[in-house]
N, C-alpha and C positions, 0 to 999 in steps of 0.2 A: 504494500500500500504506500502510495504515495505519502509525503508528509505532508504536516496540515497548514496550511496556508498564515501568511500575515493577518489575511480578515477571520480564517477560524479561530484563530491565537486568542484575538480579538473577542472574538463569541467567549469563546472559554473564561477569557479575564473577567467580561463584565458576569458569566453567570456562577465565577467565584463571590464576584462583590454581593450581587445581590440572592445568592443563598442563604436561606431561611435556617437556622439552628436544625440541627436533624433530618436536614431535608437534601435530597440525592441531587449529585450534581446533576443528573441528565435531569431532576426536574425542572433548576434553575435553568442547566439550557434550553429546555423549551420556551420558559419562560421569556428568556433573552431573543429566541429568536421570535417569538410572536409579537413583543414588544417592538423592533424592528421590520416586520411584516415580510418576513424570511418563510420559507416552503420546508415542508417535513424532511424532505430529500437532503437539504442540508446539516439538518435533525442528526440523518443518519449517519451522513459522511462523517460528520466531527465525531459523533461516538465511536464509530468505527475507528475512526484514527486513535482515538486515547485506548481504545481494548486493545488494540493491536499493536500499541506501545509500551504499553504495561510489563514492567518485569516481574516476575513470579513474587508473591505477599505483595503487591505494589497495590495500594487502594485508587481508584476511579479518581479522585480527588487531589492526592500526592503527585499521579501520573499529569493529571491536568496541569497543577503547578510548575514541576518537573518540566514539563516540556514547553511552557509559558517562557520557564528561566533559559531556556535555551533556547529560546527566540528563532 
């Protein structure tokens, strides 16, 4: 899989900011991108790029940041 893009980077920062205590990051990014007025399709691509980044024990979340700091 390709890497995730400057604007998915982007998606992911803001649905670090604006996630809600306890709550999944893929929830926040949905939320980020409906806020935005983004298509499910890119929904997927960004998930799919953070699962498929993940190093083994890596949480959803850690992998997000992780790959934010490595711009």
């Amino acid at each position: 899989m390709a890497p995730l893009s400057p604007d998915d980077l982007s998606l992911l920062k803001d649905a670090l900011d604006i996630k809600l205590r306890k709550e999944d990051l893929e929830h926040a990014l949905g939320r980020a991108l409906r806020n935005r007025g983004l298509e499910y399709d890119r929904y997927i691509t960004i998930t799919s790029g953070v699962r498929a980044a993940r190093h083994k024990d890596e949480s959803t979340e850690a992998c997000a940041r992780r790959l934010i700091s490595e711009g």
